[in-house]
C-alpha positions, 0 to 999 in steps of 0.5 A: 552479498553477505549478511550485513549487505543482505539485510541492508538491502532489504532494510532500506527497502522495508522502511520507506515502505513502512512509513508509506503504509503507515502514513496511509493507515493513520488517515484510516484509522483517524477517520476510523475505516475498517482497513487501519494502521496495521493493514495499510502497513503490514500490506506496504511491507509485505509487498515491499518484502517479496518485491525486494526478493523478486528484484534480490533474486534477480540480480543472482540469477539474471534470468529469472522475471521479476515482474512475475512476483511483481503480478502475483503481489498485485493480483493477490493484494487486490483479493485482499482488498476485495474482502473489505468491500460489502453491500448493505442496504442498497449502498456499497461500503469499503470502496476507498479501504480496498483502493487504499490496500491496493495502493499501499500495495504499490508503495511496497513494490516501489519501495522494493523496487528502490524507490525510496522516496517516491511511496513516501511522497505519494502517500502524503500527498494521498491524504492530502487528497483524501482531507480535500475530497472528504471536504467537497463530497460533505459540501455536494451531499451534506446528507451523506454521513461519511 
């Protein structure tokens, strides 16, 4: 591949990945958790980025494992995510942040993976999910501020 070829395939790649992390940090941020735009997408991203590497370097040098990359990113992004999750006063806060930078994760390792579509459905019709389930959590406990 030449460099023209080389950013293309890593482009394509990094934009869906993109536009999942961002569509996912919007709802964060709108509902104003900690985990927002920049998180969401700078986690889609990069996880996109060394997936694409992994597979880029796989169609080089056929030998090597991709999937390897692949857990790292998965097992790395979930410490992450666990930073954002604390205890305090007896309730558990940062839950549903520390899913959704594991889940933008895997919208970057499908993204780099070439599925292009998929992270960008997926992350709509997660926040469609996340407005229903705020909805019927208020109407099962209207005393819960969240």
């Amino acid at each position: 591949m030449d460099d023209l070829d080389t950013m293309m395939y890593f482009g394509t790649r990094a934009i869906p990945a993109l536009i999942a992390g961002f569509i996912l940090g919007v709802e964060r941020t709108m509902t104003k958790h900690p985990a927002g735009i920049k998180t969401i997408a700078f986690v889609s991203l990069g996880s996109c980025m060394f997936s694409s590497l992994a597979f880029y370097l796989h169609t080089l040098y056929p030998s090597t494992d991709p999937t390897r990359i692949v857990g790292q990113i998965i097992t790395g992004v979930g410490f992450l995510g666990a930073g954002t999750i604390f205890h305090a006063k007896e309730k558990v806060n940062g839950l549903t942040s520390a899913a959704m930078i594991w889940t933008s994760c895997s919208f970057g390792v499908m993204a780099g993976a070439g599925l292009f579509w998929v992270p960008i459905f997926a992350a709509g019709t997660l926040v469609v999910i996340m407005t229903v389930l705020k909805r019927v959590e208020k109407e099962l406990d209207p005393r819960d501020p969240t």
